[in-house]
C-alpha positions as CSV (number, residue, x, y, z in Angstrom):
1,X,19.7,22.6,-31.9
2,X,16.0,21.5,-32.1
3,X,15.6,18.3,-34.9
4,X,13.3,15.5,-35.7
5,X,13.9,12.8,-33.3
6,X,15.5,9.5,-35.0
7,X,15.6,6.3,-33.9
8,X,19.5,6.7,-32.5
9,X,17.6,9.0,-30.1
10,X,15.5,6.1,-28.4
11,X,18.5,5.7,-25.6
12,X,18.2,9.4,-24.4
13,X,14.6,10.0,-24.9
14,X,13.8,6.8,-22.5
15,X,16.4,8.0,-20.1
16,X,15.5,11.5,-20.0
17,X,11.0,10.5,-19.8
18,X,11.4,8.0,-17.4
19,X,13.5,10.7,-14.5
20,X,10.1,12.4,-15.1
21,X,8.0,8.7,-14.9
22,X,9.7,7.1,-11.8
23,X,10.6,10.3,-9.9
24,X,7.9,12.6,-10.0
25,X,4.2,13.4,-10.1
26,X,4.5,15.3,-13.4
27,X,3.3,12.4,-15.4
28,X,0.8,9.9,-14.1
29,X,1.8,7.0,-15.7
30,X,4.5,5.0,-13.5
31,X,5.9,2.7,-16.4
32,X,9.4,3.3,-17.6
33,X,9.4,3.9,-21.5
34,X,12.1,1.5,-23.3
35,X,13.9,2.2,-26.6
36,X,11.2,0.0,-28.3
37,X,8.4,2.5,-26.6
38,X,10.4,5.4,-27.7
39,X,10.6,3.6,-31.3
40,X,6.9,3.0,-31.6
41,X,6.4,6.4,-31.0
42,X,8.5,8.2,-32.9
43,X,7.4,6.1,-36.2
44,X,3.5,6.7,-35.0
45,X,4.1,10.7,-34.9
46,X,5.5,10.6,-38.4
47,X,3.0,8.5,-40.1
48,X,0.5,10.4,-38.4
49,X,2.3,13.7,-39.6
50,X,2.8,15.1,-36.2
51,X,5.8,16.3,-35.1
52,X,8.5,14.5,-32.5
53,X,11.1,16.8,-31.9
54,X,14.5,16.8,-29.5
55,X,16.4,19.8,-28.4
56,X,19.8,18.5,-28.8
57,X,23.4,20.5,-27.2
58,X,27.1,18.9,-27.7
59,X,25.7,16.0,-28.9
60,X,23.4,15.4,-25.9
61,X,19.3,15.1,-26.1
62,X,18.7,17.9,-23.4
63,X,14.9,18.0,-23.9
64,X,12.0,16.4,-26.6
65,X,7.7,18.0,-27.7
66,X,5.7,16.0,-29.4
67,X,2.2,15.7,-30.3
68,X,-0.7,14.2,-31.5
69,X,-4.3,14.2,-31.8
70,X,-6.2,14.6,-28.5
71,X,-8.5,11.9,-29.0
72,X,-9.7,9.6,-31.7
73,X,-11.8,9.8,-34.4
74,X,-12.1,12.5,-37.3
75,X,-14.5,14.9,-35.5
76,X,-10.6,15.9,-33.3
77,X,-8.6,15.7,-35.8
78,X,-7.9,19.6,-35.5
79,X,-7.4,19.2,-31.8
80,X,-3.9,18.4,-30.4
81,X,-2.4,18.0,-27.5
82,X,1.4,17.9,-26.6
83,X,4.1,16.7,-24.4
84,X,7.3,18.0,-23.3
85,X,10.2,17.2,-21.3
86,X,13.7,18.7,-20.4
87,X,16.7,17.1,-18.7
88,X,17.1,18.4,-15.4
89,X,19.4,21.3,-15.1
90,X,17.7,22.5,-19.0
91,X,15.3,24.6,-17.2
92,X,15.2,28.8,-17.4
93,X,17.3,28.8,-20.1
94,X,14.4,29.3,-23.0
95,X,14.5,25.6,-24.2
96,X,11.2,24.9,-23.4
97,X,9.9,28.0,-25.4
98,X,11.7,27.1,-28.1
99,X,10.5,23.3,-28.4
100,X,6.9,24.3,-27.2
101,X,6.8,27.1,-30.2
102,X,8.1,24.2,-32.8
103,X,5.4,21.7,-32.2
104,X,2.6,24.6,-32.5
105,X,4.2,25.8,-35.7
106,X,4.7,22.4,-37.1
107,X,1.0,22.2,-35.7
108,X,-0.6,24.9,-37.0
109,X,1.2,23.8,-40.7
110,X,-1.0,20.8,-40.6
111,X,-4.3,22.3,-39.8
112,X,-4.3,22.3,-36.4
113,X,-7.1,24.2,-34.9
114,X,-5.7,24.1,-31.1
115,X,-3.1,22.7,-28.8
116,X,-3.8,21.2,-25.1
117,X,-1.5,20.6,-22.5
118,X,-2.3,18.4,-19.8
119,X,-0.7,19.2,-16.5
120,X,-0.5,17.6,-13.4
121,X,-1.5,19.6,-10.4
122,X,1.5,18.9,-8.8
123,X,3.2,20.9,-11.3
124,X,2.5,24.6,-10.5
125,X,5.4,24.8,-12.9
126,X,4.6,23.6,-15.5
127,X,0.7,25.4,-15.0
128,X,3.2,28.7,-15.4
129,X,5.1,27.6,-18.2
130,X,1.9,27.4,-20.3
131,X,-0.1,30.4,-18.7
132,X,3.4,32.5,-20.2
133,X,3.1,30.7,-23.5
134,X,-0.8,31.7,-23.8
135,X,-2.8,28.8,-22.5
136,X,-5.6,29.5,-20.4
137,X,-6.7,27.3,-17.5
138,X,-10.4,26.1,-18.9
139,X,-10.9,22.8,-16.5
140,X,-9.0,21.4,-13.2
141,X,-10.7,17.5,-13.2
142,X,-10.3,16.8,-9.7
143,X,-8.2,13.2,-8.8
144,X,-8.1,12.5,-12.5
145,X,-4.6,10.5,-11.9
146,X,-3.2,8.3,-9.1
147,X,0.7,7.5,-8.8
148,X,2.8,7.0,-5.5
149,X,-0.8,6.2,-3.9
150,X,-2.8,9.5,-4.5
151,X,-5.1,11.3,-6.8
152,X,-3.6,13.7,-8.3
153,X,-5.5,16.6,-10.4
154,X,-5.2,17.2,-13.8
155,X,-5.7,20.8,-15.0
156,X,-5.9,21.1,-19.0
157,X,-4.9,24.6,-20.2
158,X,-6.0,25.2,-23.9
159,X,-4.2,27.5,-26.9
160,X,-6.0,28.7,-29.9
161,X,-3.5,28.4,-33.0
């Protein structure tokens, strides 16, 4: 079942980010989220009318999309970008599609013009995952992030709503 995150969700969303934050080069940013991050957030997203949404099975948060403007300011205000995250083991089963194609709905609702993704380059994955769901590649910025002592790339891969 995909849902609007709630605030009873702020447990499983921090436990599920921070597998991705403290394990992995998918994310560059090596804090772990707590409940009060995950709060913030999910009350930001709504005022801001953006969507925060968690893919939810037997009662368990098994995955979570969000986004939000890419950067500040009104001349962006049609430009999002988006982040999304399953639990290990959620993969291949069409979750991801599913969340993804939410957000750009909800998105596209709003007056979205386009969607970014920001992907690490150690996530030929994920770089997949979007080139299937009709982003294209349009910049690689070269060391862009730095966890577990390296630059990393970033590639941003761009979809027209």
């Amino acid at each position: 079942m995909i849902r609007p995150a709630r605030a009873a969700d702020a447990p499983a969303l921090a436990a599920l980010l921070n597998h991705w934050i403290e394990g992995t080069a998918v994310t560059f940013n090596p804090v772990p989220k707590t409940e009060a991050d995950i709060l913030a957030v999910i009350a930001d997203k709504a005022a801001a009318g953006h969507a925060f949404l968690v893919a939810e099975s037997a009662g368990q948060v098994i995955g979570q999309a969000s986004y939000g403007q890419f950067r500040g300011g009104l001349g962006y205000r049609t430009c999002m970008e988006h982040s999304i995250s399953l639990l290990p083991g959620s993969h291949g089963k069409g979750l991801g599609r599913t969340l993804l194609t939410a957000i750009e709905d909800h998105a596209r609702t709003v007056g979205a013009h386009q969607m970014l993704a920001g992907v690490s380059g150690e996530n030929p994955e994920g770089q997949a995952f979007h080139a299937r769901m009709g982003y294209a590649h349009i910049a690689t910025i070269p060391e862009a992030g730095f966890k577990f002592d390296r630059h990393i790339d970033l590639v941003l891969m761009q979809k027209f709503l």
